[in-house]
BAFI-3210 file (N, C-alpha, C; in Angstrom, 3 decimals, decimal comma, padded with zeros to 6 digits):
// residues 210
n [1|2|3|4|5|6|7|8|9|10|11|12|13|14|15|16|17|18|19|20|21|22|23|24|25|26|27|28|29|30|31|32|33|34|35|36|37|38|39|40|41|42|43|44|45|46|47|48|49|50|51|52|53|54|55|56|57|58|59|60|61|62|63|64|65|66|67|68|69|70|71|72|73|74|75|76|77|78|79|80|81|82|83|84|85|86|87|88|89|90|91|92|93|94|95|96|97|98|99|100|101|102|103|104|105|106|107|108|109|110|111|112|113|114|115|116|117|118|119|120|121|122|123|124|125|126|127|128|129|130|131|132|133|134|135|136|137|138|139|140|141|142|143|144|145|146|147|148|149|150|151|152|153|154|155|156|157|158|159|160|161|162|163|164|165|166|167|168|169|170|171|172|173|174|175|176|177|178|179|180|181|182|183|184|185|186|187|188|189|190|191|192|193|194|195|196|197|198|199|200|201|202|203|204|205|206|207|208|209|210]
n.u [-020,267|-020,007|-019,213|-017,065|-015,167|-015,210|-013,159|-010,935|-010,415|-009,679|-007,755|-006,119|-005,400|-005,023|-002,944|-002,428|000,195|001,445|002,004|003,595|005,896|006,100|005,192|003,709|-000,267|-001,617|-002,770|-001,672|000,562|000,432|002,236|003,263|001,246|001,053|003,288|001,898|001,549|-000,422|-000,427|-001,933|-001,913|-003,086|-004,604|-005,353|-006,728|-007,476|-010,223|-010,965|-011,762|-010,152|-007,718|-007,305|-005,219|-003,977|-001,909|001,696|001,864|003,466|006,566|005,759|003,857|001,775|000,838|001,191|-000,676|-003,507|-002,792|-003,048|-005,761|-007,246|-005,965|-005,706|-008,179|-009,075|-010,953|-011,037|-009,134|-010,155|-011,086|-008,736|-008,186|-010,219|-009,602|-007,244|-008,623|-010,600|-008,476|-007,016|-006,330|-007,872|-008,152|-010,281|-013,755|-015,546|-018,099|-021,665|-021,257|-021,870|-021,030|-019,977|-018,886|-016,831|-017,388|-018,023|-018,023|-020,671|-020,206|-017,280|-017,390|-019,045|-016,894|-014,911|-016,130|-016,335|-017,009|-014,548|-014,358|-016,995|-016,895|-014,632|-015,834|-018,361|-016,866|-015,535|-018,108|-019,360|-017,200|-017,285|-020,053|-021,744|-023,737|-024,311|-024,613|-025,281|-025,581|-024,306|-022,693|-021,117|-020,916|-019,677|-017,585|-014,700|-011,261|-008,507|-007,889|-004,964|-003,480|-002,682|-000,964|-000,831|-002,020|-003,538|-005,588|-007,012|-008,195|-009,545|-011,684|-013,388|-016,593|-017,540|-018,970|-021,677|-024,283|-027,181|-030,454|-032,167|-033,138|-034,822|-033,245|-029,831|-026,755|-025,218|-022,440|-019,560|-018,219|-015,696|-015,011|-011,909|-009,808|-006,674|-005,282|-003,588|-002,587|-005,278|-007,468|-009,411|-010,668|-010,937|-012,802|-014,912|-015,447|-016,106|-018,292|-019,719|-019,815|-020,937|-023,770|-024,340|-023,604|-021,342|-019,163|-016,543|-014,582|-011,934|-011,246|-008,598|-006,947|-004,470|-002,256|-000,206]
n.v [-040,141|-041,561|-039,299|-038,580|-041,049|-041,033|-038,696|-039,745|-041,918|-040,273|-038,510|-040,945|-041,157|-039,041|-037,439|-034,724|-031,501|-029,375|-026,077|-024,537|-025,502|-028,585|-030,396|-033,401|-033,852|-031,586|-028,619|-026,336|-026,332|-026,536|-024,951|-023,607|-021,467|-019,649|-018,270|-016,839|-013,440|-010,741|-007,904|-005,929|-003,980|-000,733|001,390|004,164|003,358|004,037|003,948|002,619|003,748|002,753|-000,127|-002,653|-005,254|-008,370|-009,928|-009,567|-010,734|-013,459|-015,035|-016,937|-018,339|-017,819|-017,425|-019,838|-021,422|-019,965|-020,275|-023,104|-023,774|-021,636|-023,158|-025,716|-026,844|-026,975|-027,057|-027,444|-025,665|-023,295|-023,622|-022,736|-019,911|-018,789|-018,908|-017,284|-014,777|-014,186|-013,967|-011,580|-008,027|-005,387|-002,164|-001,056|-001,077|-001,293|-000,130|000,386|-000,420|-002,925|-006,006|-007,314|-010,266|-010,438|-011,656|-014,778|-015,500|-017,502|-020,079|-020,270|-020,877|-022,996|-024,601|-024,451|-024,957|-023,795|-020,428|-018,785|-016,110|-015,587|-017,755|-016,846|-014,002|-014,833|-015,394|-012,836|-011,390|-012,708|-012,036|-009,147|-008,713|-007,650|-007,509|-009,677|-008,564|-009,918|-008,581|-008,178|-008,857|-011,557|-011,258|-012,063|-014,480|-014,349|-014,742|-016,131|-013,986|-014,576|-015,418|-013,181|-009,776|-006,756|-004,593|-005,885|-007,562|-005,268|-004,577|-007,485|-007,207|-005,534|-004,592|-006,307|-007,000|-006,351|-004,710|-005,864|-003,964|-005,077|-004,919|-002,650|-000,120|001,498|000,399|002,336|002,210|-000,257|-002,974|-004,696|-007,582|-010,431|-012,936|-012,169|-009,111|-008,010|-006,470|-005,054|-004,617|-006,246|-005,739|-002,943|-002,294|-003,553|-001,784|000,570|-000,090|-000,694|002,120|003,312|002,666|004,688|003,783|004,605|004,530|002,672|000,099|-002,080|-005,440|-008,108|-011,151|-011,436|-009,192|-008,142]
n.w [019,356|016,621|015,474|016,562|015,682|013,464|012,758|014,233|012,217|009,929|011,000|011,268|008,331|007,340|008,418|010,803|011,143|012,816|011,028|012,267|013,403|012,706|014,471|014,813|014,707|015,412|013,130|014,303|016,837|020,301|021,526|019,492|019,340|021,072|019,859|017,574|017,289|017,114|014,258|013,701|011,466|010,139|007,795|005,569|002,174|-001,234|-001,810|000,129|003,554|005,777|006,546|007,885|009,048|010,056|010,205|008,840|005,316|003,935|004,352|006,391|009,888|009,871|007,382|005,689|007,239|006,327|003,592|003,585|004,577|002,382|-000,277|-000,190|000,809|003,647|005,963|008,975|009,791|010,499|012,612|014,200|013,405|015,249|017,820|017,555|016,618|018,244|021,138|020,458|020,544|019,475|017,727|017,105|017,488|015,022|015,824|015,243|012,586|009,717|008,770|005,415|003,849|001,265|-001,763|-003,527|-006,747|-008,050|-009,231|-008,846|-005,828|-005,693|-006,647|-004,942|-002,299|-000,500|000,806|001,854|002,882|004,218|006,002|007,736|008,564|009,532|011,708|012,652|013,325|015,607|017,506|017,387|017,597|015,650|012,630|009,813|006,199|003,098|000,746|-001,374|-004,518|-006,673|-009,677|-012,359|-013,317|-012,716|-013,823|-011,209|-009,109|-008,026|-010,050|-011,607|-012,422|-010,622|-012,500|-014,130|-012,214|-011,800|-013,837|-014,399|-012,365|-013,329|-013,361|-012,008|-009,868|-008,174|-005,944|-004,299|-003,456|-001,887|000,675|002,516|003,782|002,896|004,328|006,454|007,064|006,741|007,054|005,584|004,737|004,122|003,487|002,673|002,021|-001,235|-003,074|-003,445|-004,893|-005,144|-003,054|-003,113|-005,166|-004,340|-002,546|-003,802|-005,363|-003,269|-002,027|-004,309|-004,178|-002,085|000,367|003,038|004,564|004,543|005,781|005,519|006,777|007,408|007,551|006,920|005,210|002,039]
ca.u [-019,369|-019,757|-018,407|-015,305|-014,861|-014,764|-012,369|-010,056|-009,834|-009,506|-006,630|-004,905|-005,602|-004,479|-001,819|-002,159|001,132|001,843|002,900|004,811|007,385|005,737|005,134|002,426|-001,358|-002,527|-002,505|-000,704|000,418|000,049|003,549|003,402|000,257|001,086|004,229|001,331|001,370|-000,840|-000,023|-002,865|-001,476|-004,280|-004,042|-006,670|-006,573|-008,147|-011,660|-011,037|-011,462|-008,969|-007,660|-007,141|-004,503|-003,776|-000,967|002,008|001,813|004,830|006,695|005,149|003,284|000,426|000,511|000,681|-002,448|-004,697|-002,804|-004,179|-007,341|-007,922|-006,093|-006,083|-009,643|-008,403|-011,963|-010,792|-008,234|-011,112|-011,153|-007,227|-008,315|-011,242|-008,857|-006,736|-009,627|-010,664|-007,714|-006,845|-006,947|-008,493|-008,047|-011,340|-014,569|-016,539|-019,385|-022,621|-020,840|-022,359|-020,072|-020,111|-017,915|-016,017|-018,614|-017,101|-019,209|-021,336|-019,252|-016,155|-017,614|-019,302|-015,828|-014,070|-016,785|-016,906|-016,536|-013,869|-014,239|-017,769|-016,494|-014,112|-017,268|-018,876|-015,732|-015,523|-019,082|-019,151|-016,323|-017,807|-021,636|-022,068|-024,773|-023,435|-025,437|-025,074|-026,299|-022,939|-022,467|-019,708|-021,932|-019,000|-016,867|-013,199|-009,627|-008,021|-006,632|-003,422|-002,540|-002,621|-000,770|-001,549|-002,924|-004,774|-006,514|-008,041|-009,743|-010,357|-012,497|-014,468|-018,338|-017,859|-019,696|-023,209|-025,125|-028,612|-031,091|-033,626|-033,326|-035,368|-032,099|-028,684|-026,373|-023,973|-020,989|-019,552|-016,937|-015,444|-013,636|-011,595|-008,770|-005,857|-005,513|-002,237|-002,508|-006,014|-007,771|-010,831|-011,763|-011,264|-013,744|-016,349|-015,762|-016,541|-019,748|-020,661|-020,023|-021,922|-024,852|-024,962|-022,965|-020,825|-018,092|-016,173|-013,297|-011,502|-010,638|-008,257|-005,943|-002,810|-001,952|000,903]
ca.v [-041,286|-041,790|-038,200|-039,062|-041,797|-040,602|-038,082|-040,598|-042,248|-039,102|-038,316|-041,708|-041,795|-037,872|-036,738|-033,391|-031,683|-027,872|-025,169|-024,129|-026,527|-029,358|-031,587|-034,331|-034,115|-030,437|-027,368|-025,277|-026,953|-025,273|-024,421|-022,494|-020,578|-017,988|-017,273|-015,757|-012,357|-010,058|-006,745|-004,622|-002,596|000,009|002,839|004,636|003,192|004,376|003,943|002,222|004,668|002,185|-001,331|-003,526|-006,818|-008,848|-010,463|-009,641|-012,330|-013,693|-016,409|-017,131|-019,639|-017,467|-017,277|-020,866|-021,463|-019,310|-021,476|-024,463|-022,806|-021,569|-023,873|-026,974|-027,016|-027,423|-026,147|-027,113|-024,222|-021,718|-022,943|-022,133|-018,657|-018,389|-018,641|-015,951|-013,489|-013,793|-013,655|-010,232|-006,929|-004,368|-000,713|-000,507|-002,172|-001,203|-000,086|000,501|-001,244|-004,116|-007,061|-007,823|-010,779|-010,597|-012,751|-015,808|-016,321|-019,343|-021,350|-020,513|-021,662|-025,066|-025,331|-024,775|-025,847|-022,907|-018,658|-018,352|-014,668|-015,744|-018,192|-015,354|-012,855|-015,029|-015,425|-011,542|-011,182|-013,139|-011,460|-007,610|-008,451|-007,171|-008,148|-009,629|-008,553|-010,656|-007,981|-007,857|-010,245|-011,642|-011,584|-012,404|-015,281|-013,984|-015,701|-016,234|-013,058|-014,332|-015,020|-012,050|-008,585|-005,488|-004,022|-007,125|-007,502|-004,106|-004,876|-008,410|-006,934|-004,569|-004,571|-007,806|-006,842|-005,655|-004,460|-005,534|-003,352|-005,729|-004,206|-000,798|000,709|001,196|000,180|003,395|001,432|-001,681|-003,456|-005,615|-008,841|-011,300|-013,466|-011,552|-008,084|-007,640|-005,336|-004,437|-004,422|-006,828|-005,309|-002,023|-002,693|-003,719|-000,724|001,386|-000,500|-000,034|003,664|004,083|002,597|004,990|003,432|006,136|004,485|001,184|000,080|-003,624|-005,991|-009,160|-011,419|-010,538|-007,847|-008,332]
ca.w [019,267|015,345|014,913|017,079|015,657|012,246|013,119|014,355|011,476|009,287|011,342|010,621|007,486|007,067|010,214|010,947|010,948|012,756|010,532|012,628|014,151|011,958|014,831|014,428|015,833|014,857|012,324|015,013|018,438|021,936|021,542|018,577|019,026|021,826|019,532|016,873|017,756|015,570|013,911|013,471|010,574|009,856|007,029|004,357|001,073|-002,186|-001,909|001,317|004,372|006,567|006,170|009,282|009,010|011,543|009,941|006,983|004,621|003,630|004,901|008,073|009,917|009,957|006,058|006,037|007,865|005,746|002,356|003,871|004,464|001,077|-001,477|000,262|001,409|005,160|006,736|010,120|010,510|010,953|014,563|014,974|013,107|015,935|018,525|017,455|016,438|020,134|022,105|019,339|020,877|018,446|018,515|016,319|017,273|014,452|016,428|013,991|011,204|009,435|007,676|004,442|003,482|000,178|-002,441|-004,782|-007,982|-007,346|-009,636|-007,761|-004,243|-005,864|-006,981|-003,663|-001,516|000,496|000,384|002,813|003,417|004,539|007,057|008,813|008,331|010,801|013,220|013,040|013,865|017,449|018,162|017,699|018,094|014,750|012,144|008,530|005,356|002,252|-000,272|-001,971|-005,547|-007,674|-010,749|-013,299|-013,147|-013,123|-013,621|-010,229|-008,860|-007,267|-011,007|-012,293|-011,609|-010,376|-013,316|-014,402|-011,359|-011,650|-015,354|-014,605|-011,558|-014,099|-013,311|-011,208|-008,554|-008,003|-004,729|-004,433|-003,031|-001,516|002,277|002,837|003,776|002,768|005,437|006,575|007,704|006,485|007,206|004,495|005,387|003,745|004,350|002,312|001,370|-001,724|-004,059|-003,027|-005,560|-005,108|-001,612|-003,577|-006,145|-003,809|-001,670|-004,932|-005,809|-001,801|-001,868|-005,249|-003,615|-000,861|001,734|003,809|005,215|004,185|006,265|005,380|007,725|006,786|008,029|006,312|004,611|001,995]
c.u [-018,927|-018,438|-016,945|-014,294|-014,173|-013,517|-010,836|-009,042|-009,181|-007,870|-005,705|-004,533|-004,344|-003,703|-001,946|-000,872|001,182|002,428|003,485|005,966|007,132|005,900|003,877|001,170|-002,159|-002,263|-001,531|-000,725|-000,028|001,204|003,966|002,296|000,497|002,421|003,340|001,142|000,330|-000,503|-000,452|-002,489|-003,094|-003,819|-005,199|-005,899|-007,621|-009,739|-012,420|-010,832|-010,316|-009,369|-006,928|-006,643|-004,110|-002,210|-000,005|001,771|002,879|005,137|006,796|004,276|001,785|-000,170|000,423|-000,911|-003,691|-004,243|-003,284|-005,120|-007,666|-007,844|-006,010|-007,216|-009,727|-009,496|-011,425|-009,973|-008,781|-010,997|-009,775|-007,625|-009,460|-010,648|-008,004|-007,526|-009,625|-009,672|-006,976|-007,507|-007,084|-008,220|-009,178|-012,561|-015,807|-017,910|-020,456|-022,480|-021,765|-021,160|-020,471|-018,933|-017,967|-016,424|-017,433|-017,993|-019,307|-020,694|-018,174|-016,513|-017,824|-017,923|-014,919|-015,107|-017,019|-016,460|-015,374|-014,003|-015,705|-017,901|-015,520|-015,124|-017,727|-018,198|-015,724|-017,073|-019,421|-017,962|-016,902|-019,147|-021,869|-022,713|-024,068|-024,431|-024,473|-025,131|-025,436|-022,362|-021,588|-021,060|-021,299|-017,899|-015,890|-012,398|-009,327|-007,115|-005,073|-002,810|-002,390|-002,007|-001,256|-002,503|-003,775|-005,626|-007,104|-008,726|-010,286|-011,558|-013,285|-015,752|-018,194|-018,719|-020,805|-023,686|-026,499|-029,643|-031,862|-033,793|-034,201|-034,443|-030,421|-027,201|-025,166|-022,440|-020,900|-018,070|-016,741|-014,283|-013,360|-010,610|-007,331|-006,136|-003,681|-002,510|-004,124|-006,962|-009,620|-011,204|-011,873|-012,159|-014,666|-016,497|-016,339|-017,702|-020,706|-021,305|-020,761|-023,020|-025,305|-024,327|-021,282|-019,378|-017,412|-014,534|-013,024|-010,671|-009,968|-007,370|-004,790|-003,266|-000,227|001,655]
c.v [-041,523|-040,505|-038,010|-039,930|-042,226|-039,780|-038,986|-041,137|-041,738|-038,887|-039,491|-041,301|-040,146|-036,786|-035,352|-033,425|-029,939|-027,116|-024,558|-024,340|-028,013|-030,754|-032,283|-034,429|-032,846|-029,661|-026,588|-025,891|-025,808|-024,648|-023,235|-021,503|-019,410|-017,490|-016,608|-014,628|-011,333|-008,930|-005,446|-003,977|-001,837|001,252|002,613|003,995|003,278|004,184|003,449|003,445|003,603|000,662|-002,122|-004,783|-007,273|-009,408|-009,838|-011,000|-012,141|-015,111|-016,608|-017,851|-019,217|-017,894|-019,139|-021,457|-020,987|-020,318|-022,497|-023,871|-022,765|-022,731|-025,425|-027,788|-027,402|-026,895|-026,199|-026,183|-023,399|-021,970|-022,402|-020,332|-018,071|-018,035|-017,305|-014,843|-013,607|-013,557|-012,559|-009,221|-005,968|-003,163|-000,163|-001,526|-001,610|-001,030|000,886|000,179|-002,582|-004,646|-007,488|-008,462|-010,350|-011,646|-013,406|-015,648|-017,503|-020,002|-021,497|-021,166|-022,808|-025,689|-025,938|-025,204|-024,551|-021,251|-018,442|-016,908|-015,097|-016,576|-016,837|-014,091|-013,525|-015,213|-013,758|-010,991|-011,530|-012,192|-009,837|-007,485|-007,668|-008,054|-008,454|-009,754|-009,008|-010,072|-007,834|-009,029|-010,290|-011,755|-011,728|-013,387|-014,811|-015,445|-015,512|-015,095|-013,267|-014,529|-014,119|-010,802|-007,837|-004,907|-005,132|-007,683|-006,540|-004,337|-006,486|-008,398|-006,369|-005,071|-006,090|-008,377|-005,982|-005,361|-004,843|-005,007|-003,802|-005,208|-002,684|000,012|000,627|000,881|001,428|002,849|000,313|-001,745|-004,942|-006,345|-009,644|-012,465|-012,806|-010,104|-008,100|-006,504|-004,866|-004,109|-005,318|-005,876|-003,218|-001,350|-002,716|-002,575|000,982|001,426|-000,126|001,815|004,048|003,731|003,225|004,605|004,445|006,187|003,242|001,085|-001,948|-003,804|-007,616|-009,933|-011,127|-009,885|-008,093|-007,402]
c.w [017,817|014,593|015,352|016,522|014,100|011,958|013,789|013,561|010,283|009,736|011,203|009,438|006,623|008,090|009,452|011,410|011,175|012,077|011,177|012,869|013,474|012,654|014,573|015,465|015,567|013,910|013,281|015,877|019,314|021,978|020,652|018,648|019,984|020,873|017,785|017,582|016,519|015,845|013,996|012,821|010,115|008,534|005,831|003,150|-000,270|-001,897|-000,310|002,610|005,491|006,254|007,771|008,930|009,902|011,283|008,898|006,341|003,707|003,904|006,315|008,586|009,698|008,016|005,652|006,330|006,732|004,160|002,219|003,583|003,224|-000,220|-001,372|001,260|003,188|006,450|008,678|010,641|011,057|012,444|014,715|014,949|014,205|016,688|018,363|017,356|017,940|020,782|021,192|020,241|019,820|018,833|018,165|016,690|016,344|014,923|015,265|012,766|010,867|009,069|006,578|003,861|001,776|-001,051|-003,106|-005,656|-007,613|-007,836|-009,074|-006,357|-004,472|-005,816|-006,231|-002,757|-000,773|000,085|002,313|003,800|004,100|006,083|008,159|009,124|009,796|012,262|013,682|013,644|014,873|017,569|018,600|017,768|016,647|013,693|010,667|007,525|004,009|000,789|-001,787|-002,882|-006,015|-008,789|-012,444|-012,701|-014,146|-013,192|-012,133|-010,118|-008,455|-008,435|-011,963|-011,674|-011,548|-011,131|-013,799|-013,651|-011,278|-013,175|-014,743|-013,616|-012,016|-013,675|-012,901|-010,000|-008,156|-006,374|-004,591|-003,140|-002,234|-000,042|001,871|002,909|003,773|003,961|005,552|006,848|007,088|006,619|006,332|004,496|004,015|004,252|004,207|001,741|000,250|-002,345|-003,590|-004,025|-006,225|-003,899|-002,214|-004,554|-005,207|-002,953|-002,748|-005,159|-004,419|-001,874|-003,095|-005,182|-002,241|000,321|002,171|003,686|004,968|004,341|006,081|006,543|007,117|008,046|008,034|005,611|003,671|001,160]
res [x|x|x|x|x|x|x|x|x|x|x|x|x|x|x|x|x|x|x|x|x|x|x|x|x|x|x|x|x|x|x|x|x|x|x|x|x|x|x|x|x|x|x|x|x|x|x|x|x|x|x|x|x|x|x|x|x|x|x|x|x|x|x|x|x|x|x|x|x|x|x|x|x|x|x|x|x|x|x|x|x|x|x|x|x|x|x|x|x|x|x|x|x|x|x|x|x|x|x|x|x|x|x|x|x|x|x|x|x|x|x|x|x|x|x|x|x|x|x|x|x|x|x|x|x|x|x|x|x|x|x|x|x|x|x|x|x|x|x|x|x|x|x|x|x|x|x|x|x|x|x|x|x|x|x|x|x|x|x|x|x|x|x|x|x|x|x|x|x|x|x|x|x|x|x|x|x|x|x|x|x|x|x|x|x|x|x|x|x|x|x|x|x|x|x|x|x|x|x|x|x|x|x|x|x|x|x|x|x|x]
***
């Protein structure tokens, strides 16, 4: 009752507002959500043996959604993003893969409150029955990749990211989520540090892809 009730007033106080058709009452209506369709673009990239997007990102309602999400702390979207993972047909179910979300440095998460890629980690994991290991650090606090280009996202990623060992064994598979893949260049980094600890196979999975 309290938690309804809170929610109530939340919603006066702050109207939700569909990105899509920007009527009043949710993040996405019922109207706009069967017209998400996803993409599945798949293809090898540098260090990455295949990259899996569900979305382009651009200007679209989907891309939307995940902006809330990340820079306007909007945690309730993840259920819209649940919904779609589930009703998503796959051509890949990562079978013997683990997940390893996409780490923040701890000061970045206090900052935002949460590791996003960590939240979708666990939506992708109900979905494929697959187990998600944590072993995977930010252990330098970078500048914000989206402001930086291409080439400056590959130094400011330098030695940012560690593996630690503490399991008995290295996991052969991983599948490495986030919410965006652009230039590619964080999930390409960590798929470097994976494979120089031994791990086989490292395929990314995102929302968009831009």
């Amino acid at each position: 009752m309290l938690r309804q009730l809170i929610s109530r007033i939340k919603d006066l106080l702050f109207p939700k507002f569909c990105a899509g058709c920007r009527q009043e009452g949710s993040w996405l209506c019922a109207d706009c959500l069967p017209e998400i369709n996803t993409l599945k673009i798949e293809n090898a990239v540098a260090n990455l043996d295949g990259v899996t997007a569900l979305f382009d990102y651009g200007e679209n309602t989907m891309s939307k959604l995940i902006k809330m999400f990340k820079y306007n702390y909007l945690l309730d979207v993840a259920n819209i993003f649940k919904k779609i993972i589930n009703k998503a047909n796959f051509n890949n179910t990562w079978q013997d893969f683990v997940i390893i979300p996409i780490p923040l440095h701890p000061r970045r998460e206090r900052e935002r409150g949460f590791n996003q890629a960590e939240i979708l980690a666990r939506l992708f994991s109900k979905k494929f029955g697959l187990n998600i290991n944590n072993n995977l650090h930010r252990v330098i606090y970078t500048a914000q990749q989206a402001k930086l280009s291409g080439e400056e996202r590959r130094k400011n990623l330098k030695n940012a990211f560690v593996f630690s060992k503490d399991e008995k064994t290295v996991p052969e598979k991983v599948l490495l989520v986030d919410d965006v893949f652009t230039t590619g260049a964080t999930m390409q980094e960590c798929a470097k540090v994976l494979k120089n600890n031994g791990v086989k196979v490292v395929w990314g999975l995102v929302l968009a892809r831009g």
